[in-house]
C-alpha positions in Angstrom: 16.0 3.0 -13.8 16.9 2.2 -17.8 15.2 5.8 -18.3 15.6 8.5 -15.6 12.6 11.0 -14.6 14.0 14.2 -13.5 10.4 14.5 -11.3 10.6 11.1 -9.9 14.1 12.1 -8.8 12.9 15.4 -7.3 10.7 13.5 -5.2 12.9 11.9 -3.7 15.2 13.3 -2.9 12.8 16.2 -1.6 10.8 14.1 0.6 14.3 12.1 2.2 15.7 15.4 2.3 18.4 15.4 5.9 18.0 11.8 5.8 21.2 9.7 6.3 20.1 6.2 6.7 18.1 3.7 3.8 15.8 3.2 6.9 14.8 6.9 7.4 14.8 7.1 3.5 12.2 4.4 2.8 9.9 5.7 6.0 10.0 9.5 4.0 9.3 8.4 0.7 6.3 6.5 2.2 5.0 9.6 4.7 6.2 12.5 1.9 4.1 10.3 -1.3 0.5 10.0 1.3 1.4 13.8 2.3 2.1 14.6 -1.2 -1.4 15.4 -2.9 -0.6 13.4 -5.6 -3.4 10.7 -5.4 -6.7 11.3 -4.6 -7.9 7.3 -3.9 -10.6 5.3 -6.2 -11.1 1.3 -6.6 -9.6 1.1 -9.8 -6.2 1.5 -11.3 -5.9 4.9 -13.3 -2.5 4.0 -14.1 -1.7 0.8 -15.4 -3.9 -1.5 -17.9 -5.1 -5.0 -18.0 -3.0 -6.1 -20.8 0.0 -4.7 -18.6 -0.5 -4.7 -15.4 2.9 -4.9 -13.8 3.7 -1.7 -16.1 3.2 2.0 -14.5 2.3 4.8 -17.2 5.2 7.1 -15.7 5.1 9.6 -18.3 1.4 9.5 -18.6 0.9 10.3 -14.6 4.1 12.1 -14.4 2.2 14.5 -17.4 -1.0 14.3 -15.9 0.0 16.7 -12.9 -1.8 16.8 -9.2 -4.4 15.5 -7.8 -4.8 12.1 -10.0 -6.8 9.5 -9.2 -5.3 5.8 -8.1 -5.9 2.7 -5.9 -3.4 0.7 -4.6 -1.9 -0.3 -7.5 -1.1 3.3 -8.6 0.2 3.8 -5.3 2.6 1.7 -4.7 4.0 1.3 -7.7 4.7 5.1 -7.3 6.2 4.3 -4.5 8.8 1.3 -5.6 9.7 3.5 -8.6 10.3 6.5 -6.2 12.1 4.3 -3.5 14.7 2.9 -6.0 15.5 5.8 -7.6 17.2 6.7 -4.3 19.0 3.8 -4.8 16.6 1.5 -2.5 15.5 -2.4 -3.1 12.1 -1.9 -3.3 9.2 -4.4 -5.3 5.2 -4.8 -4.7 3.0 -7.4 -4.1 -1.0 -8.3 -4.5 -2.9 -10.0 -1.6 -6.5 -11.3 -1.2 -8.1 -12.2 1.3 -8.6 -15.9 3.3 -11.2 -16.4 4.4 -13.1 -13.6 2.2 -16.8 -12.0 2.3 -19.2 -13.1 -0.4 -17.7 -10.7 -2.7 -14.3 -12.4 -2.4 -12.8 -9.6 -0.9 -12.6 -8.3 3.0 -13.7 -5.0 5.1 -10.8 -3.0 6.5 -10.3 -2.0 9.9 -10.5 2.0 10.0 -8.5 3.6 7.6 -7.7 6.7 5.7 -7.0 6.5 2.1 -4.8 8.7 0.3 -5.9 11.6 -0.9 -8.7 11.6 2.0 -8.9 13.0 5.4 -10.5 11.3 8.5 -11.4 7.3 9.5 -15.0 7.6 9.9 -15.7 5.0 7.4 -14.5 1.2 6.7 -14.0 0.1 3.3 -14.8 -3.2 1.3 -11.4 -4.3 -0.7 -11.1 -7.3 -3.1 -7.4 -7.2 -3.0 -4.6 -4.5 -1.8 -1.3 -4.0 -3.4 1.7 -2.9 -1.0 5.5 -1.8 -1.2 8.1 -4.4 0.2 11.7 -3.8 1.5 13.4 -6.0 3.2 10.6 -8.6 4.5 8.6 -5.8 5.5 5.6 -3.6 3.7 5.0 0.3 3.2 1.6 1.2 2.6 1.6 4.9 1.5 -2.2 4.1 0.2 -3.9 4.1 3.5 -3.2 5.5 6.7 -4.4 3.3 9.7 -6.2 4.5 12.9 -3.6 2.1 15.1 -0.5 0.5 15.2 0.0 -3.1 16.0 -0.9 -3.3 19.6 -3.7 -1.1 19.9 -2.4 2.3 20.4 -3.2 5.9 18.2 -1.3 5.7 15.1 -3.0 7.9 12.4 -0.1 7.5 9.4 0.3 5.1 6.8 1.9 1.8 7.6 6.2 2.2 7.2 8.5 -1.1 7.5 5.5 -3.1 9.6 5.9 -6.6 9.9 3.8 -7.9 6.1 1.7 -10.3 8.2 1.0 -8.4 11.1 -0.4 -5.6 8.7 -3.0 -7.3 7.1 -4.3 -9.1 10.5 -2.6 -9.0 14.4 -5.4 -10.7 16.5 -5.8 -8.3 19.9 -5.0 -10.3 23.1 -7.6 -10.9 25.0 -10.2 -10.3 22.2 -11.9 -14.0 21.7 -10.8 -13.9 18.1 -13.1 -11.3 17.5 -11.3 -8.3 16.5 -7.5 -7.5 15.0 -5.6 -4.9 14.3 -3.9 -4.2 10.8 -6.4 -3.8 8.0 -8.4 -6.6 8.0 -11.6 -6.0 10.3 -13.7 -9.3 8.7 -14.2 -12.0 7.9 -11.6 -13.8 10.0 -11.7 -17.6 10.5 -12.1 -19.8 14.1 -8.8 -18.6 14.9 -8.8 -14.9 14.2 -7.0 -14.6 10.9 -7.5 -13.7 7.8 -4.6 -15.3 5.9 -2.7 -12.7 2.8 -3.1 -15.0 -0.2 -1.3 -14.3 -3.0 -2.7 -16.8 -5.2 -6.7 -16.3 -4.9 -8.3 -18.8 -8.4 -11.3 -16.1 -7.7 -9.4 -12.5 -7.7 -6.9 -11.1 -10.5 -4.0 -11.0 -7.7 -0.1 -10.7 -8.9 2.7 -12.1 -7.3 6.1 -9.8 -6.1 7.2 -7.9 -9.0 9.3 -4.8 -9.8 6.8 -2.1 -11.4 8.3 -1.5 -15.1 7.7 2.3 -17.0 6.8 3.5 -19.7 
């Protein structure tokens, strides 16, 4: 970081605190920022703008205190920041949605944004942002009901498999249903492919979240 936060810092070391390992680190940092309080979840982005979207307003949200409000965007971009300043390789990505509903966007599979409690309710997304290390993506936005083959999960998604979390088809289910967060629309196959490059939705490609 060109400019250290003494609260970003804090974090994390406070919510990696006993760990030993960079894998137990990045799960922490993930489970401690959804645990946190910090975000309470809407659509938008409350902390970056549209001339700038790859920059975070650090000092801005750092000033703001607890709850704020933040989508995806806000999220995991907290996240990356707080990840590296433990000394982690951290960087985010945008997806859409292929095939996508009439909106150009996709209904999730049940899930619990941050901020939120419960997964009564499915949500309509355009596009979702998520943390990458390694290959693999940290969602500290959104909790999901199950893991990747079915079973009780209840906790945001840590070091899943990136393609596997948007869409897993379930054996045995005619292509009708996945897990991951993707619910609909999914093609003959039972997809719905992450793309990256949507001409219809203001998606960005990997970057590293710059402060100010």
């Amino acid at each position: 970081m060109t400019t250290p936060w003494l609260d970003v810092v804090d974090d994390g070391c406070t919510w990696a605190y006993g760990d030993n390992t960079a894998a137990q680190v990045a799960r922490d940092e993930t489970l401690g920022l959804y645990n946190s309080g910090y975000f309470t979840y809407q659509s938008t982005s409350a902390w970056t703008t549209n001339g700038a979207p790859t920059i975070f307003l650090l000092a801005s949200f750092l000033a703001d205190g607890v709850p704020s409000n933040g989508n995806c965007v806000d999220v995991s971009d907290y996240l990356t920041i707080v990840e590296n300043s433990q000394g982690l390789s951290f960087n985010v990505q945008q997806f859409a949605a292929s095939p996508f509903n009439s909106n150009g966007g996709f209904t999730t599979n049940p899930i619990c944004p941050i901020g939120d409690v419960g997964f009564g309710t499915l949500a309509s997304w355009v596009f979702h942002q998520l943390a990458f290390s390694g290959g693999n993506a940290f969602d500290a936005c959104a909790a999901e009901q199950r893991d990747l083959v079915g079973n009780i999960y209840g906790l945001p998604p840590y070091n899943w498999p990136w393609q596997g979390l948007w869409a897993t088809p379930q054996p045995g289910g005619g292509h009708t249903f996945t897990y991951g967060l993707v619910a609909t629309p999914l093609d003959a196959n039972g997809l719905n492919t992450p793309n990256p490059s949507s001409s219809t939705l203001p998606v960005q490609g990997q970057y590293t979240p710059t402060v100010q």
